[in-house]
NUBAFI-388321 format. One record per residue: residue in one letter; residue number from 0; x, y, z of N, C-alpha, C, O in turn. Coordinates in steps of 0.001 Angstrom, whole numbers, plus 500000, padded with zeros to 6 digits. Each point is the difference from the previous one (the first is absolute). Example, Ala and Ser with C-alpha at 12.3 -4.5 7.8 and 13.67 -1.06 7.14 Angstrom:
! residues 2
ATOM residu num  neast nnorth    nup caeast canorth   caup  ceast cnorth    cup  oeast onorth    oup
ATOM      A   0 513190 494310 507800 499110  501190 500000 500900 501200 500000 501036 499981 500665
ATOM      S   1 498614 501069 498615 500820  501190 500060 499230 501090 500730 500509 501108 500169
This chain:
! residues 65
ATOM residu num  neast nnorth    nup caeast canorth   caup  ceast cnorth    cup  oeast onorth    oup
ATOM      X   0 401322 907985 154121 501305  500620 500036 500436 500356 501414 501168 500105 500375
ATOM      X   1 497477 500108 500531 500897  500483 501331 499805 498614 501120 500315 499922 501188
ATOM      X   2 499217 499338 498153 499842  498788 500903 499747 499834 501106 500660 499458 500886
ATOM      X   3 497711 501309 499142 498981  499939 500581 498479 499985 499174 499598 500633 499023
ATOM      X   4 499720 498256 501921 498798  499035 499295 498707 501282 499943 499994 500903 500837
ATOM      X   5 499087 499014 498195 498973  500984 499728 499412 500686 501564 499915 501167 500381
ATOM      X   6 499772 497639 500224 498753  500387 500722 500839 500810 501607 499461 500210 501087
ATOM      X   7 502350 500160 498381 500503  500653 500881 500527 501767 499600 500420 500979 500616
ATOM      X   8 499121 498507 497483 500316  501423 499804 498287 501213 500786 499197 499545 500814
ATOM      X   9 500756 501529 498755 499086  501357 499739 499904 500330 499438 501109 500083 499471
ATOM      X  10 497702 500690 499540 499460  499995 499076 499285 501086 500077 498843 499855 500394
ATOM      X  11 501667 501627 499231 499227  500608 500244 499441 500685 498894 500806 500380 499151
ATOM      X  12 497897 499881 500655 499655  500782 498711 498698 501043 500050 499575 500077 501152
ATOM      X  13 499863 500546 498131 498639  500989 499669 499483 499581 499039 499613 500945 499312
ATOM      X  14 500032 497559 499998 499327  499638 498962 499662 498767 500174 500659 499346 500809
ATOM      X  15 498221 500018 498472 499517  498818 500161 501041 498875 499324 500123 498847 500411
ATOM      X  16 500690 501818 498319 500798  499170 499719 501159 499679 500969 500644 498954 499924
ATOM      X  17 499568 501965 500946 500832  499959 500944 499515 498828 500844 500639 498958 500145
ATOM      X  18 498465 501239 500265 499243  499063 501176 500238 498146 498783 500594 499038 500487
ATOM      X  19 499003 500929 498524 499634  498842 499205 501753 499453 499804 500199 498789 499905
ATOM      X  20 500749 501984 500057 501487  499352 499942 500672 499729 501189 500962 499256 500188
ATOM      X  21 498264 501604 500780 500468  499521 501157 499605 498356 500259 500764 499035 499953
ATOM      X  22 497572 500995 500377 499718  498549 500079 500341 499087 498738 499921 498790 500214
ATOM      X  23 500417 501577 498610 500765  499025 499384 501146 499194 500190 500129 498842 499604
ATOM      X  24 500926 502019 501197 500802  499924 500119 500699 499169 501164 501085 499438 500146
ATOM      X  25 497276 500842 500933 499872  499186 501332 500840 501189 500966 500692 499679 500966
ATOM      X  26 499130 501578 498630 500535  500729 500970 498800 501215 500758 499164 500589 499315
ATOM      X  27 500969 499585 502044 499106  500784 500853 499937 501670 499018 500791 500388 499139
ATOM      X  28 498029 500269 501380 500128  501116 498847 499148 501080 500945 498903 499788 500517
ATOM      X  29 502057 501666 499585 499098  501145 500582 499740 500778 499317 500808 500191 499091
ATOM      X  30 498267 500455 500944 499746  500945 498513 499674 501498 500963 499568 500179 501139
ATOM      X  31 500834 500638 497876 500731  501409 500147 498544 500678 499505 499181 499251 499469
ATOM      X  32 500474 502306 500727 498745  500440 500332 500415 501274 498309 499226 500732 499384
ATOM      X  33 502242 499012 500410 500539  501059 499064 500512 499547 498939 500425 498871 500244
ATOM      X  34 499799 501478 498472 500538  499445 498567 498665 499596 499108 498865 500458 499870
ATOM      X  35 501827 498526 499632 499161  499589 498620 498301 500056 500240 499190 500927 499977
ATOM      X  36 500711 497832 500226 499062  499302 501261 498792 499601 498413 498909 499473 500216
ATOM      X  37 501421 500788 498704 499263  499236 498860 498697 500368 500322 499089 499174 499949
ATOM      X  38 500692 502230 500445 498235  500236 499977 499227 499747 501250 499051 500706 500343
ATOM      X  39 501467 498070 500455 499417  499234 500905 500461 500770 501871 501083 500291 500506
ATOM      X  40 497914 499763 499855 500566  500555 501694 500594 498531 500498 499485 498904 499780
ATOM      X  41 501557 501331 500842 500809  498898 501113 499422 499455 500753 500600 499071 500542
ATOM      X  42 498389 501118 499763 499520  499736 501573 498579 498628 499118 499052 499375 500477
ATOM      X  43 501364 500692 498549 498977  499065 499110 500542 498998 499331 499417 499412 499089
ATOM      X  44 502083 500242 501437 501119  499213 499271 499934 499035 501110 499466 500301 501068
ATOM      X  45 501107 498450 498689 500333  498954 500933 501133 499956 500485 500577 498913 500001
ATOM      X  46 499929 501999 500430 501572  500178 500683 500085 499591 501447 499673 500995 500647
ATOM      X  47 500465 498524 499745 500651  499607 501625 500024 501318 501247 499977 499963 501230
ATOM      X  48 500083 501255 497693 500438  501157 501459 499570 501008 499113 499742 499517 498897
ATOM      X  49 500139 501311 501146 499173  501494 499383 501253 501374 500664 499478 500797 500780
ATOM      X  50 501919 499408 498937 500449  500865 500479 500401 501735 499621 499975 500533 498890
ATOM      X  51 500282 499908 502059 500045  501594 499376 501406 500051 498909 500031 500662 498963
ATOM      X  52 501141 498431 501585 501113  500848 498908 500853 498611 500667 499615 499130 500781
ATOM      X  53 501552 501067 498616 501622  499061 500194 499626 500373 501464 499279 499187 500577
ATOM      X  54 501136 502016 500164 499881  500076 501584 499321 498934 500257 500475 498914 499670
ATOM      X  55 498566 501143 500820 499065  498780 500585 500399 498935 499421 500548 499390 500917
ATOM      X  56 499574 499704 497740 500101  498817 499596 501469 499538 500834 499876 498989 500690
ATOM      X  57 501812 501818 499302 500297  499667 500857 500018 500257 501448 500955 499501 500595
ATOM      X  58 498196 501170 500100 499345  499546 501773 499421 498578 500144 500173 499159 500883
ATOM      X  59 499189 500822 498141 499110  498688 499967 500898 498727 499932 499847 499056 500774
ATOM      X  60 501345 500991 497994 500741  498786 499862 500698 500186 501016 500360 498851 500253
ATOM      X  61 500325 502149 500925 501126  500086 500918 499247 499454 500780 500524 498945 500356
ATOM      X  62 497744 501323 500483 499179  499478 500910 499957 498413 499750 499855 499231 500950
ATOM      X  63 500303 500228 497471 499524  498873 500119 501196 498724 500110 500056 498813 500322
ATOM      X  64 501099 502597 499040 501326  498742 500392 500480 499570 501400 500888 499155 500116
């Protein structure tokens, strides 16, 4: 709908299902240290970046654009 390709959207989530729709989807994925998180600590997920909150996720996308 916004006509832009997966692997340009962000993906951010606190759950493994989060992390598993991201790479379904073919999109990059940071996972958040707060919310759901399905039982599981973050730092044990396959996410791309491990961040504290929205703050940081966009520093990171402004640094990388």
């Amino acid at each position: 709908l916004l006509g832009s390709a997966a692997p340009q959207n962000l993906h951010v989530g606190d759950s493994k299902n989060d992390v598993l729709a991201a790479r379904a989807a073919g999109c990059p994925v940071f996972c958040v240290p707060y919310g759901y998180r399905g039982g599981a600590s973050v730092d044990t997920l396959a996410g791309d970046a491990l961040v504290s909150g929205l703050p940081e996720v966009a520093q990171r996308v402004r640094l990388a654009g």
